[in-house]
LUMBA-47652 format. One line per 2 residues: number of its first residue (from 1); for each residue x, y, z of N, C-alpha, C. Coordinates in pm, 1 decimal. Layout:
// LUMBA-47652
NUM) X,Y,Z,X,Y,Z,X,Y,Z  ... .
This chain:
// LUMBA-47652
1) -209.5,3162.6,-455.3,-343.4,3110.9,-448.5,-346.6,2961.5,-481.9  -259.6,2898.9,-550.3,-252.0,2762.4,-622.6,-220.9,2668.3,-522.6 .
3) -154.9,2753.2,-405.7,-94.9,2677.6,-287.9,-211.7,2659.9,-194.7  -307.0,2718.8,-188.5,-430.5,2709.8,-87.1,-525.3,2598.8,-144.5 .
5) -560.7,2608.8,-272.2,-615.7,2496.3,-361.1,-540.9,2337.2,-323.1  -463.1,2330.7,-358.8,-348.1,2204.3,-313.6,-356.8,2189.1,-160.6 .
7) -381.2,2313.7,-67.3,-316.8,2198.3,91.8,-496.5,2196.7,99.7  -654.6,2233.1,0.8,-750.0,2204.0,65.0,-749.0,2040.2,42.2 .
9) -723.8,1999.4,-63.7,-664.2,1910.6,-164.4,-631.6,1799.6,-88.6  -534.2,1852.9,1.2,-473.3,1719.3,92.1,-473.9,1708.0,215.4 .
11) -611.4,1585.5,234.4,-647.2,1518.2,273.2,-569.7,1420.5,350.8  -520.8,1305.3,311.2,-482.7,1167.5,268.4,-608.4,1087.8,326.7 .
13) -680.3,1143.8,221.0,-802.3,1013.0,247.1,-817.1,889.5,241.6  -884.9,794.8,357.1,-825.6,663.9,344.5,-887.4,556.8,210.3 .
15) -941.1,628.9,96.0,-989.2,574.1,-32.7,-892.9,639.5,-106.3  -755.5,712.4,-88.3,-614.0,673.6,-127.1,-522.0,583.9,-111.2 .
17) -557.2,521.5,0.8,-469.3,422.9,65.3,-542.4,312.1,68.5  -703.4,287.4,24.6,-723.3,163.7,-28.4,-732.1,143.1,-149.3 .
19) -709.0,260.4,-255.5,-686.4,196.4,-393.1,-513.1,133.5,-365.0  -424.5,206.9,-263.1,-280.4,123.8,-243.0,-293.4,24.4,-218.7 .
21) -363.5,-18.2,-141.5,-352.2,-128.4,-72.8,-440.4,-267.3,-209.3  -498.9,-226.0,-288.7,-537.1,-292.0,-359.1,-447.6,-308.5,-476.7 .
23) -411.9,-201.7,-525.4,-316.9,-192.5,-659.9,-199.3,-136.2,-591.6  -85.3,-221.0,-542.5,-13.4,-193.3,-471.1,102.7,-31.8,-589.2 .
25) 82.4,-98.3,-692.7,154.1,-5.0,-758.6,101.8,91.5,-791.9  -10.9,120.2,-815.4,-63.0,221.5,-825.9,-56.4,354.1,-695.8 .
27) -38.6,258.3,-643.6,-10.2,353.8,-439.6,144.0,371.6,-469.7  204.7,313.5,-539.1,398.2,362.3,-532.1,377.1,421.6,-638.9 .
29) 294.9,444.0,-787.4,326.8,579.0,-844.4,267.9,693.1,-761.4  140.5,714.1,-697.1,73.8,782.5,-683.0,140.5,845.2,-576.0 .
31) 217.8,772.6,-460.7,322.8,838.5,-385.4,456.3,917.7,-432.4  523.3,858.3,-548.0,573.8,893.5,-624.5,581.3,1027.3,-674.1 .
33) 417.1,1004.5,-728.4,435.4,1134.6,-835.7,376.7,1241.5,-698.8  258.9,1243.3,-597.1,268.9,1337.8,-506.6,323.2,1372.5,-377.4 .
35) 468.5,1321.3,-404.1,512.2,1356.0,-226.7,539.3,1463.1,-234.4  601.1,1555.4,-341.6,605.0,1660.6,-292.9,509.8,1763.7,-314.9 .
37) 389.4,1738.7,-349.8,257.6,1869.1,-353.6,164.3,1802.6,-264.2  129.3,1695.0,-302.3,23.8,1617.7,-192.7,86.5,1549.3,-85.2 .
39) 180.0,1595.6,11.4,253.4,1518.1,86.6,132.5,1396.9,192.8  47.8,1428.6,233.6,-44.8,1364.5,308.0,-118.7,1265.6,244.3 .
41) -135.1,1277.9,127.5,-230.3,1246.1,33.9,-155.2,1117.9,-42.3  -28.6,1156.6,-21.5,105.6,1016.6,-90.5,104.4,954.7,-1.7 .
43) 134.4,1010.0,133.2,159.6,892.2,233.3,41.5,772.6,220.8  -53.0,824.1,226.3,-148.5,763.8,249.9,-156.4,648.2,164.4 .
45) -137.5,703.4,11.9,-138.4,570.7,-99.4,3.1,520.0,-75.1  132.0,543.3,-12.3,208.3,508.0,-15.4,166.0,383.6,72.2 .
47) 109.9,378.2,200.6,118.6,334.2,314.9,28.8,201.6,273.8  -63.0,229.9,189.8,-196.8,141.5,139.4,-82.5,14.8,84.3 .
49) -7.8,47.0,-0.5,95.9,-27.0,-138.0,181.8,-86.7,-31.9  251.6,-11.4,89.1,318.6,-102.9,163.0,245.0,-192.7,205.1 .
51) 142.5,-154.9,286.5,38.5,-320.7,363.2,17.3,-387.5,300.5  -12.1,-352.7,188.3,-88.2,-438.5,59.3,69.7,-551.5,37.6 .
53) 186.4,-542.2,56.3,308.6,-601.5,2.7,396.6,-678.9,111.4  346.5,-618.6,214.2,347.7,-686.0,319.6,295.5,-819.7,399.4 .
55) 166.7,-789.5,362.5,38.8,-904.6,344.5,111.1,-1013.0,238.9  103.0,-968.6,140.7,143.4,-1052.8,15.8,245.9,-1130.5,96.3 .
57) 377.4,-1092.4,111.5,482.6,-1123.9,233.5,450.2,-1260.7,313.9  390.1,-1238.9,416.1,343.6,-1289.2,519.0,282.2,-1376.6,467.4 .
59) 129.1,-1363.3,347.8,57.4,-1487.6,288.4,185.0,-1602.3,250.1  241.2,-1555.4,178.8,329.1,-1666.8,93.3,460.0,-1734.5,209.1 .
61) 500.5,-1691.0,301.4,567.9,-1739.0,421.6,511.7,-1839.9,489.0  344.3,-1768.6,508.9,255.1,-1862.5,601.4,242.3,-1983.3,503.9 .
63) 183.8,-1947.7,360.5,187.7,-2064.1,282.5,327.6,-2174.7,278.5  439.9,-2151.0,219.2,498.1,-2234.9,257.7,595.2,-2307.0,416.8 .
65) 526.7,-2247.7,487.8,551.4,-2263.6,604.3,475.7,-2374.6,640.8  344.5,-2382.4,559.1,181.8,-2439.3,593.7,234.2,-2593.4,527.7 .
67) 303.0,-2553.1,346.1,363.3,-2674.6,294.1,422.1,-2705.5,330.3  528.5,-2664.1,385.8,618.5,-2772.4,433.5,617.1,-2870.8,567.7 .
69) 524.2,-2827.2,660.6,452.1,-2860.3,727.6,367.7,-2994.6,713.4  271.0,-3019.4,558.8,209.2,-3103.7,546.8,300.9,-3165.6,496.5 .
71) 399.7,-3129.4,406.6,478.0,-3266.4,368.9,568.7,-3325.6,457.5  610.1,-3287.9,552.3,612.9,-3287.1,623.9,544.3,-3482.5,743.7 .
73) 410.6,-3395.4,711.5,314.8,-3541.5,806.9,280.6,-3624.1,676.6  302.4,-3593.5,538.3,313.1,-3708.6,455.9,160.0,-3675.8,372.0 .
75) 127.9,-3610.5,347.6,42.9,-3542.8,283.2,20.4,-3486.2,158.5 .
């Protein structure tokens, strides 16, 4: 019966995967601790914590991509 409770459970609602995507770590424990009971429900915060780190990624590339750029034209 505990097993029917748990798969109504999982979801992976996408207000799992935007608390990831906001608190990136909070989406890598929360994947963590449910991949194996909430498998849908981890991905989801898993998936949030990747974009969320990814972004981060890309911001700071574009940023110094952007600096070096202006120093670049003397700026």
């Amino acid at each position: 019966m505990d097993n029917n409770v748990n798969a109504t459970n999982d979801n992976g609602g996408i207000l799992w995967g935007l608390l990831g995507c906001c608190i990136p770590i909070v989406g890598l424990v929360l994947f963590l601790v449910w991949k194996d009971t909430k498998p849908k429900t981890a991905k989801a915060a898993g998936i949030g914590a990747l974009v969320s780190v990814i972004l981060i990624v890309v911001w700071y590339i574009l940023m110094a991509v952007l600096g070096i750029g202006l120093m670049s034209l003397g700026y």
